[in-house]
N, C-alpha and C positions, 0 to 999 in steps of 0.2 A: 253452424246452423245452415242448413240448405235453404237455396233462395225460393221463394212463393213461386209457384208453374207463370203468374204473370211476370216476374222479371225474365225467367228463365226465356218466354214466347219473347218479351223487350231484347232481352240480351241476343235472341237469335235474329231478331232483324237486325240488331246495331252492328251486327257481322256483315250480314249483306248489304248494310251501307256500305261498309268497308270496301267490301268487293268489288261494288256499282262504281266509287271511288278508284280503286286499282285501273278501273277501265279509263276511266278520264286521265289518271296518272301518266299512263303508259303512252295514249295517245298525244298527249300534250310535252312527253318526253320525246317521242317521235319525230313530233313538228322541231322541236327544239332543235336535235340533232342533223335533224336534214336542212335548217336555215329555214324555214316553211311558215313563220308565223306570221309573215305577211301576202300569203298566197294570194289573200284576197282585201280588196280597200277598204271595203265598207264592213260595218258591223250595227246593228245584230243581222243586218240580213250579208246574202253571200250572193255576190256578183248580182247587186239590185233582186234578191227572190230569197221571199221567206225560209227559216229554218228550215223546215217541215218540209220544203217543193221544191227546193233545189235536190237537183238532178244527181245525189252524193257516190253511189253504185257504179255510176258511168265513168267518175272520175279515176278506176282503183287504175284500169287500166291506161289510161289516156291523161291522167296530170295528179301525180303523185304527190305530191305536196298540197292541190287542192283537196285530194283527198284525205289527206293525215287532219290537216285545217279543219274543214268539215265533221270529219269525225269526232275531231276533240270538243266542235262545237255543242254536236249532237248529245259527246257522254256528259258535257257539263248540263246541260239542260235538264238530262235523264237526272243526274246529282241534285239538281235542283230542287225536281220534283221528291226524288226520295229522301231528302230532308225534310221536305215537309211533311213526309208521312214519318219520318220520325219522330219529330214533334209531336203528331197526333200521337203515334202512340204512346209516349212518355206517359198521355196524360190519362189515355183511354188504358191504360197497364196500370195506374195510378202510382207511378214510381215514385220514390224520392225527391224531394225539392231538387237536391244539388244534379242526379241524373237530368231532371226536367231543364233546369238551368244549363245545363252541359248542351243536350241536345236543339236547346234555342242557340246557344252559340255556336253550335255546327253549321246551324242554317244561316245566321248572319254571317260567317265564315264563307261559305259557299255564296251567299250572293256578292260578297265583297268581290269573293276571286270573279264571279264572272264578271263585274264592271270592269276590276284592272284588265282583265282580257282582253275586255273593248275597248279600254281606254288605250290599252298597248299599239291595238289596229290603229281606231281613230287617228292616232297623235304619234304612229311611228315611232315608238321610244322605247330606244332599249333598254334603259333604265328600268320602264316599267313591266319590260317582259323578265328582266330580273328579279322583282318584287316580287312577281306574279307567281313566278318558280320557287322563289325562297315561300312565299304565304302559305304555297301549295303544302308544303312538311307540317306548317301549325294546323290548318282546318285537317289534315289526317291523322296526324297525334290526341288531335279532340274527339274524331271517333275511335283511337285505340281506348282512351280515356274511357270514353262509354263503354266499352266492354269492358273494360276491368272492373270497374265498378258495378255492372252487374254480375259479373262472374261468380262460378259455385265457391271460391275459394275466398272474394271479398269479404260473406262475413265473418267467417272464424277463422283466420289463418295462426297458425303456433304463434304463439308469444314468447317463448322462451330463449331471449338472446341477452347476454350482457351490455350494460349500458356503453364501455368502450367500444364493445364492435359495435352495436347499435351506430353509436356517434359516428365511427369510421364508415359503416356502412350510407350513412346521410352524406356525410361531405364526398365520397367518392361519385354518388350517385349523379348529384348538383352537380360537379365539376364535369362528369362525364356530356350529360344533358348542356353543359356550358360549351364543352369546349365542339362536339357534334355539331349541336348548330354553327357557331363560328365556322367550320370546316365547310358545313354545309352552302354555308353564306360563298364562301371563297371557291368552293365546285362551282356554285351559280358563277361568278364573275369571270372563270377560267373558259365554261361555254358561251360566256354572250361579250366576252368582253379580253379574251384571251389574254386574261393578266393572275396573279396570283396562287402558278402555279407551286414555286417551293412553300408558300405560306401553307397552302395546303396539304403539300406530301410533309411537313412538318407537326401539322397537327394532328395529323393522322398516324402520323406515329408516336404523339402523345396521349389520343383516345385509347390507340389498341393499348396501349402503356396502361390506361387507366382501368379501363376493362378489363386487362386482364388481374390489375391488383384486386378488383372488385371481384372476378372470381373468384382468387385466393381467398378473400376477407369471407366473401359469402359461403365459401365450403366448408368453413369451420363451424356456422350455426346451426342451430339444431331448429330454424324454420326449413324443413325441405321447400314449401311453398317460394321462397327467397332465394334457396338454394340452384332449383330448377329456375328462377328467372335472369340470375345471375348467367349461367349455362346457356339458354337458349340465346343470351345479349351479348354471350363471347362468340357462339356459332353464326349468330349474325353476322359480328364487324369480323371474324374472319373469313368470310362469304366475299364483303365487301374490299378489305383488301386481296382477294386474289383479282374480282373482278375489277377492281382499280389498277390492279397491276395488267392483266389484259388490255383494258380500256388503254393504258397508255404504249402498249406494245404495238395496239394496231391503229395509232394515232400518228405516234411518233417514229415507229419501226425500231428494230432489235439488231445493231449493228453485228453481234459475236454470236447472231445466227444469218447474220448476211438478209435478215427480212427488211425489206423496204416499204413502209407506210404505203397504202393505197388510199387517197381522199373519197370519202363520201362510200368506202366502200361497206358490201352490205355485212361484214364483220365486224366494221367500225363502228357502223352506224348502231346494229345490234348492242355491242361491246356498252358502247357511252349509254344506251338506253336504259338498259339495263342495270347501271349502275348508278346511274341518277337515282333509278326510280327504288333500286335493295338500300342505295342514302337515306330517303325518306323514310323508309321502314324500319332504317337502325334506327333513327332518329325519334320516329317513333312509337318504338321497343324500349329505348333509355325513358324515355315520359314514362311509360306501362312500369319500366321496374320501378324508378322513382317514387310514382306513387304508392305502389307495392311495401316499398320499404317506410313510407310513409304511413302506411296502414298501419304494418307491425308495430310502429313503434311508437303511436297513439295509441293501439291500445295495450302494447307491453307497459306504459305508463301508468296508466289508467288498472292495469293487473298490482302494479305495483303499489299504486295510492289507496286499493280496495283494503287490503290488511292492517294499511296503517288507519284508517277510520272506522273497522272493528275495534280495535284495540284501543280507542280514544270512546269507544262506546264502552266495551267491556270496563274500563276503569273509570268513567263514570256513573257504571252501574254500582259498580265495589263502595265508591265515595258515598253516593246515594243511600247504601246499605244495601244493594239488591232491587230487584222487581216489584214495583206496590204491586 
């Protein structure tokens, strides 16, 4: 069943949330990576002057880290605001409850991240600029969420998968979504806190492990829909481990090519940015199939219960004697 032109218009903003999102990502990866998130003391305003009237353009060239600061300040507000035209339209598109619900959460999402921001400034706490980065992967999993759920392929995706794969298919999925974030958690604490780094090349080599069984498992059903999201969530985490392997080359240097780490340089800096920010996006890609797979197999259920309650009609039609 093809979605109404009104989800279809909903589903194409909840993309350019997305996008609006990507921009604050990147920038707040930025700051991350250059040490920059306390450019400035105060918050919400920057060096005593309003969001909106500080001087941010002047900064790119003359204080680098004021500017990444500012910027990120800038893209969250912009986030701000386009959650709450999300919302509107959820309502004004007349979507579904659970969409409309989604889209309220994205915005409580978003204002949450930007109090930890400031609380981060205010009260200097690394702890909470860790929060702040780990929160970041849940409020943008919650707009993948929105587009999936309105997407062309939400309402009718094939049903037609065996109850074992089905089940393999769910526990793979969860475990995957389990073990991402935990990896993810552990990336955060390796840039703010420079500790946990084999727990994390550990589990990173039990995602792709898991990932790619989830390929396997998924290329044997006959949902292509599953098929293809399987495939785009193995081409992601191995995006993500080549540039994890970069990220640690030009961090750490590569002795048996004679390369020596250069600090803060702009390879490095790029490298770890970049990689944070394709994390979040595995992270959440696993959400997107997850629920995916979750789809299918609510309604491969439900395909399944539909015949067995003809047949409890038909034989009490027989019992009956027939149709009065």
């Amino acid at each position: 069943m093809a979605p109404s032109s009104a989800t279809t218009r909903f589903h194409r903003f909840a993309i350019s949330t997305l996008c609006v999102a990507m921009v604050t990502l990147v920038f707040g990866a930025l700051t991350t990576s250059k040490n920059a998130g306390m450019a400035f003391r105060d918050w919400p305003t920057s060096d005593g002057q309003a969001m909106l009237t500080y001087p941010w353009l002047s900064d790119f060239a003359r204080n680098w880290d004021k500017f990444l600061e500012h910027g990120h300040r800038l893209a969250g507000m912009l986030i701000g605001i386009w959650s709450i035209a999300l919302v509107s339209a959820a309502y004004a598109f007349k979507q579904s409850r659970a969409v409309k619900m989604l889209s309220i959460a994205i915005l409580i999402g978003v204002i949450c991240q930007g109090l930890l921001g400031g609380f981060r400034v205010q009260l200097d706490e690394r702890g909470l600029a860790m929060l702040h980065g780990s929160f970041a992967a849940i409020v943008f999993s919650l707009m993948g969420a929105a587009i999936a759920l309105t997407s062309p392929g939400w309402g009718s995706p094939e049903t037609e998968t065996s109850r074992g794969q089905m089940r393999m298919m769910k526990v793979l999925a969860i475990a995957i979504v389990i073990v991402l974030g935990l990896q993810y958690f552990l990336g955060g604490l390796i840039r703010h806190r420079g500790t946990g780094l084999h727990e994390h090349l550990g589990l990173g080599i039990l995602s792709l492990a898991l990932i790619f069984f989830n390929f396997i498992n998924c290329g044997g059903s006959s949902s292509q829909w599953l098929r293809r999201s399987a495939t785009i969530l193995a081409l992601i985490a191995l995006g993500q481990v080549l540039l994890g392997a970069g990220a640690w080359i030009f961090r750490f240097g590569f002795a048996p090519m004679g390369y020596v780490a250069v600090s803060d340089s702009i390879q490095q800096v790029t490298l770890r940015t970049v990689h944070t920010v394709w994390g979040i996006v595995t992270f959440q890609y696993a959400i997107v199939h997850l629920l995916r797979v979750l789809r299918v197999d609510h309604l491969s259920i439900f395909d399944r219960e539909e015949p067995v309650v003809l047949r409890r009609q038909d034989q009490q039609l027989v019992t009956e004697g027939g149709p009065k």
